[in-house]
Structure formats: C-alpha cells, structure tokens
C-alpha positions in Angstrom: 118.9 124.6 79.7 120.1 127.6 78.0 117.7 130.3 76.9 117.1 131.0 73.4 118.6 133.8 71.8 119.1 135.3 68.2 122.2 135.3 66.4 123.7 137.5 63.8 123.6 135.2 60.2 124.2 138.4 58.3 124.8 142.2 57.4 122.9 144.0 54.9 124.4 147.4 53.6 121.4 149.5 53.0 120.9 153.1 53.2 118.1 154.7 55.2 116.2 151.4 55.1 112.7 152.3 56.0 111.4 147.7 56.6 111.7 144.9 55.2 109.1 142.8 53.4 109.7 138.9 53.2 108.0 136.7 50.3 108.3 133.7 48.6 107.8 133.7 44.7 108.6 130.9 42.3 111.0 129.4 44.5 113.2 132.0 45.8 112.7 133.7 49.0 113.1 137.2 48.6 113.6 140.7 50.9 112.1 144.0 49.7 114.1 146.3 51.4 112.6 150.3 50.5 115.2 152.9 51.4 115.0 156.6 51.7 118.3 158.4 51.5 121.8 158.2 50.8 124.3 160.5 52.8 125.6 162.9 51.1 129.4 163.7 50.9 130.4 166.9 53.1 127.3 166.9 55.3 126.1 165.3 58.4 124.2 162.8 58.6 120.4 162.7 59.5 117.6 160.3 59.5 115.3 162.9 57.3 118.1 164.5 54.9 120.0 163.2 52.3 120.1 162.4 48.5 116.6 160.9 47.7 117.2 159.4 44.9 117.6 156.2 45.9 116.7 152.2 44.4 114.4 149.9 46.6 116.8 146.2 46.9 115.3 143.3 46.2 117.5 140.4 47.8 117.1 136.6 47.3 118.2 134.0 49.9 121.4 131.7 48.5 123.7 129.4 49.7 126.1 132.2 50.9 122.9 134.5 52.3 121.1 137.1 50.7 122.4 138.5 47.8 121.1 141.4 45.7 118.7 140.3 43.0 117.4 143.3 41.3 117.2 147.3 42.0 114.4 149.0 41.1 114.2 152.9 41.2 112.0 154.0 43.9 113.0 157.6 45.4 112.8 158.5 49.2 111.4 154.9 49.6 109.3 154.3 52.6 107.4 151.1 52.1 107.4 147.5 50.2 103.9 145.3 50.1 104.0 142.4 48.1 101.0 140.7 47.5 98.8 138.1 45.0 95.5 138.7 42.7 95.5 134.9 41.0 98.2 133.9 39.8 99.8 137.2 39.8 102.4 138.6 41.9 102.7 142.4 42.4 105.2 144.5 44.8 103.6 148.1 45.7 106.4 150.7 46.7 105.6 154.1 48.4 107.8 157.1 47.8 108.0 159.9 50.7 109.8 162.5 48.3 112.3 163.1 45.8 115.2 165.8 46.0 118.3 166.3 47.8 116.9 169.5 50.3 114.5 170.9 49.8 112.7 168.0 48.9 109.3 167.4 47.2 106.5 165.6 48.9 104.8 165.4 45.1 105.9 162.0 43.7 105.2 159.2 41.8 104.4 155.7 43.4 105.0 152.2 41.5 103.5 149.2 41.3 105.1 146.1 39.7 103.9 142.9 38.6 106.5 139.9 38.1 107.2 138.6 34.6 108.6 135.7 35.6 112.5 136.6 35.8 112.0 140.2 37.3 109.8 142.8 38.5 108.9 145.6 36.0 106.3 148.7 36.3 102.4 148.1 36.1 100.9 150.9 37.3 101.9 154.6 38.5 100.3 156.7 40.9 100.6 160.5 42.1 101.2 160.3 45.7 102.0 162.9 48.0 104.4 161.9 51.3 102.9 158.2 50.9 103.9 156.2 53.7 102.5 152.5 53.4 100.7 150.3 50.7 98.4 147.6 52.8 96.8 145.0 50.4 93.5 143.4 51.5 90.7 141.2 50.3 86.9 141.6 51.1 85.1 138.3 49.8 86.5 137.8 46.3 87.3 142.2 46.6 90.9 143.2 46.1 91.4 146.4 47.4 94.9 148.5 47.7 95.4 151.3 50.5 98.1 154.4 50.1 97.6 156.0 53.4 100.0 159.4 52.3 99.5 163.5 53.3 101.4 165.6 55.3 101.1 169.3 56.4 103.2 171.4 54.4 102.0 174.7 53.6 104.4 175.4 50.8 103.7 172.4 49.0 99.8 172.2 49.7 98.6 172.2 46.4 99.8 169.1 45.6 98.9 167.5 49.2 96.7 164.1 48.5 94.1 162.4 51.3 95.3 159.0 51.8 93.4 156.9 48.7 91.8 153.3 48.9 91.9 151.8 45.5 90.0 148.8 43.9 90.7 145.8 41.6 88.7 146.3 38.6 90.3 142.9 36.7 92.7 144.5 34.8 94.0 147.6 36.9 93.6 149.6 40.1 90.7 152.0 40.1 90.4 154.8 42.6 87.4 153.4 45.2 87.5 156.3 48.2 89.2 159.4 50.2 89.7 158.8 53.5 90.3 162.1 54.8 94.2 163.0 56.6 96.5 165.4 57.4 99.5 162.8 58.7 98.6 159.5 57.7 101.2 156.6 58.7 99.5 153.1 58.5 96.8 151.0 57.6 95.4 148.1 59.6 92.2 145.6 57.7 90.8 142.7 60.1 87.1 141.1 60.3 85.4 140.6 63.6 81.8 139.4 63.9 81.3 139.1 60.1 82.5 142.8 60.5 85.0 144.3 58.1 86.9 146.7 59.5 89.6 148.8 58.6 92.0 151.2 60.7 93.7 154.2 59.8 96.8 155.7 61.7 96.9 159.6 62.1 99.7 161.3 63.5 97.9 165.3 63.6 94.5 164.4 64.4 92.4 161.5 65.3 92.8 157.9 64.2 89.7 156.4 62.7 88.3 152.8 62.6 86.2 152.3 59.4 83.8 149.7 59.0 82.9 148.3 55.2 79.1 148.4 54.5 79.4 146.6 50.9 79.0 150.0 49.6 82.6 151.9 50.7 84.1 152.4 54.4 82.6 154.4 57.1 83.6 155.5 60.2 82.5 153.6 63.2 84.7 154.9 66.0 88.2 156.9 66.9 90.8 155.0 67.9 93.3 157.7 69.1 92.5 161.5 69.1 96.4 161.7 67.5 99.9 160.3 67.4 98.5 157.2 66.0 101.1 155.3 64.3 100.6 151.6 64.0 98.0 148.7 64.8 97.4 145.1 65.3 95.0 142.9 66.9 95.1 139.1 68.5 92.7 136.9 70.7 93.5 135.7 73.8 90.8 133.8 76.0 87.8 134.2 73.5 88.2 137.9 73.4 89.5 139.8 70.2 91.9 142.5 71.2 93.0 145.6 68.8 96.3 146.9 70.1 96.6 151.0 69.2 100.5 152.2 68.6 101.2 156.1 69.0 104.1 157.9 68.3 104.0 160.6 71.0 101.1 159.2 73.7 100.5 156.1 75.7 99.4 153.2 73.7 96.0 151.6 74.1 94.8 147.8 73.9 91.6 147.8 72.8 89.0 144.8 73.5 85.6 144.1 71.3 82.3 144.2 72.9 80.4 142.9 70.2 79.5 146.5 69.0 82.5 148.2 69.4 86.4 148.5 71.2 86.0 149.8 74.5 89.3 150.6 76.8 90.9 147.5 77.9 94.9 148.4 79.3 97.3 151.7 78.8 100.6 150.9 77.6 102.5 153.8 79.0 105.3 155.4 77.2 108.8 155.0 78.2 109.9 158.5 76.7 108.0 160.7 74.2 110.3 161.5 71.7 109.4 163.9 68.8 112.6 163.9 66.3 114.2 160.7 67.3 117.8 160.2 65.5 120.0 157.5 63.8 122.4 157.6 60.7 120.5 157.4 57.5 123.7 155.2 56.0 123.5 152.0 57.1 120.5 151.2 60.0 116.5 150.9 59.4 115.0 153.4 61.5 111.7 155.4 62.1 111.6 159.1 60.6 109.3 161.4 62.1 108.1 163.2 59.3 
C-alpha cells in the first residue's frame, strides 16, 4: 500500500505572508492570509525589510481554487483571528509596523465585523509591534488578547504591554496589562475547572496565568525566555502543555493537578537567531 502523502493543489502569490487563518462564513470557505512586506525595487531582499505598506488577502475557495475575495489595508501584517460573538463574525488583524526603513513599531490595529457581502472596520486600536490576536471565551465571557511590545529604545515612548480586552455587548473594552518586553503568542485552555492562559516571551520569562473570575494571575513560568508558541493535548488520561522556544530546547509539560511539572526536552536541532527567506513570495518566521 502506498504511503500517504500531500500534493500541491495550488500556488498562492503573497508577499511576506506571516499564516494563514481558515474559516467558514455564510457559505464560502475563506483564507486570511496577513502579509508584512513587499520587496522593494533595487534592494535585496530580507524577511524583516521592505515596503510595509501592504493589504491582508482574503481568498475564497471556487471551482478553479482560491481566488482573491477582498483586500483590506493592514500594514506590516503579522496575524489574522477570525472569530464569533452570536451571530456575528469578526476578523482581528495585527500590524508589526508601518514604513519602508526605518519603520515604526507605533501602529494602528483593526478589527472587522462582516456585513454580509464584505468585511469593513469596527474597531481600531493603538498597538505597538503587535504580533497575534487570540480570541477566547470564559463561561458566556468574550475576551480578546493583543500580545505586542518589543525593545526599542528609540521608539520607547510609544512601546505598549501586551493588552487583554473584554466584550462589553457592544465593543471591546480594555480588561488588563500583562506585563512584556517581546511578546509573541497567546495560548487559553481549561484544566480542572481551571482557566488558564499562556503568554509567550521571547526577552524574559514566559508566564502561565490562571483566571480567578476577577482578572488573570500568574500561577507559574513556563520558560525563563525564548518562548514562542504553545499547545497542549491528552494522551493516556494525562493533560500535556507542550512549550515552543525560539532559541532553547522545547519542553512538554504534564499536569499534576496543581501545576505543570517537567515531563520531556525537545532538543533543538540548530539555534538560529536571524533565520532568512525572501519576503516576496514564501510565509516565514521573522525574528523581530
């Protein structure tokens, strides 16, 4: 029997495409595809240069593949979250910077609600480097986490904590800081009746917080740095929280009823600090 493989169905022209976020809406099955740079003629190429001026693509599946389906502005685009309140639909989009060299970390970050035919602005936020928009629900609780910041002396007075905002029925409200200085990701799961949420920090440690109904706490580091990305699973009645880090060994992590204790080190292959790729036409990692 042969072994299963994947197959190339289709090429997407995209420029510094930083993920991909699949949904279905009213229908159609859409691709938010966030993308931070064009090249720029008459200089090299590089993952973290370029014209940031650039459109978020939103592509819907079609008898021939995907095709484009709207552009939406969305400069030195980093992240797409699409998520529900209701019988709304909204797509969050995080913008790194705007510029073409030197940049600016200070920018404005969208959030769009669908109208029925297309996406359109509902609500703008000052951001600084944001990174990723993670949607979550406590109970009936909609909550919406920028984790953003990075360490730029020049630009400091501008430079924003990573913000967790609340649903208040008719906007987002600002709900808590949670204090950073690199912040890449965010990661919300419940164990035990526990609500927990993790917070990736590249310059200094990675913090699990847990909710207490009142805001969220810290209840243990995760990584003292390098942390980049999470995600957790069971596997023979234990629950597992698997800790992603940019320049370090990895860690899985196993509950012990009270909190994640050391399970298995996933060594690193190669620590690379300033991995590189064209910004044209592939989706890669920056390291800023």
């Amino acid at each position: 029997m042969p072994s299963a493989h994947l197959t190339e169905i289709q090429s997407i022209p995209t420029s510094g495409a930083r993920g991909v976020d699949p949904f279905d809406l009213d229908g159609m099955h859409l691709l938010a595809v966030p993308q931070l740079a064009y090249d720029m003629p008459g200089t090299p190429a590089d993952m973290n240069e370029g014209d940031s001026d650039t459109d978020l693509l939103l592509l819907k599946r079609g008898e021939q593949g995907y095709e484009l389906f709207q552009r939406v502005p969305a400069p030195g685009g980093e992240d797409a979250e699409f998520f529900r309140i209701g019988d709304r639909a909204f797509l969050a989009m995080a913008s790194i910077r705007t510029g073409k060299g030197p940049y600016r970390y200070a920018a404005s970050s969208h959030v769009l609600e669908w109208h029925g035919t297309s996406f359109a602005e509902f609500q703008s936020f000052d951001t600084f480097a944001a990174k990723q928009w993670k949607h979550f629900t406590i109970e009936d609780r909609h909550f919406l986490a920028l984790a953003q910041r990075v360490v730029l002396p020049e630009q400091e007075a501008d430079n924003r904590h990573s913000q967790i905002f609340l649903w208040d029925g008719e906007r987002f409200a600002h709900f808590q800081d949670i204090d950073s200085r690199w912040a890449y990701n965010w990661h919300a799961f419940t164990v035990d009746g526990h609500h927990f949420l993790a917070h990736a920090e590249h310059m200094g440690p990675s913090l699990l917080y847990r909710f207490d109904g009142e805001e969220f706490r810290p209840h243990q580091e995760l990584a003292d740095r390098h942390g980049r990305a999470f995600a957790h699973f069971t596997a023979d009645g234990d629950f597992f929280l698997l800790v992603a880090r940019l320049q370090s060994d990895s860690q899985l992590l196993r509950w012990d009823g009270m909190r994640f204790v050391a399970h298995q080190t996933l060594h690193a292959r190669e620590h690379v600090s300033s991995p590189s790729c064209r910004v044209s036409t592939r989706a890669c990692t920056s390291s800023a």
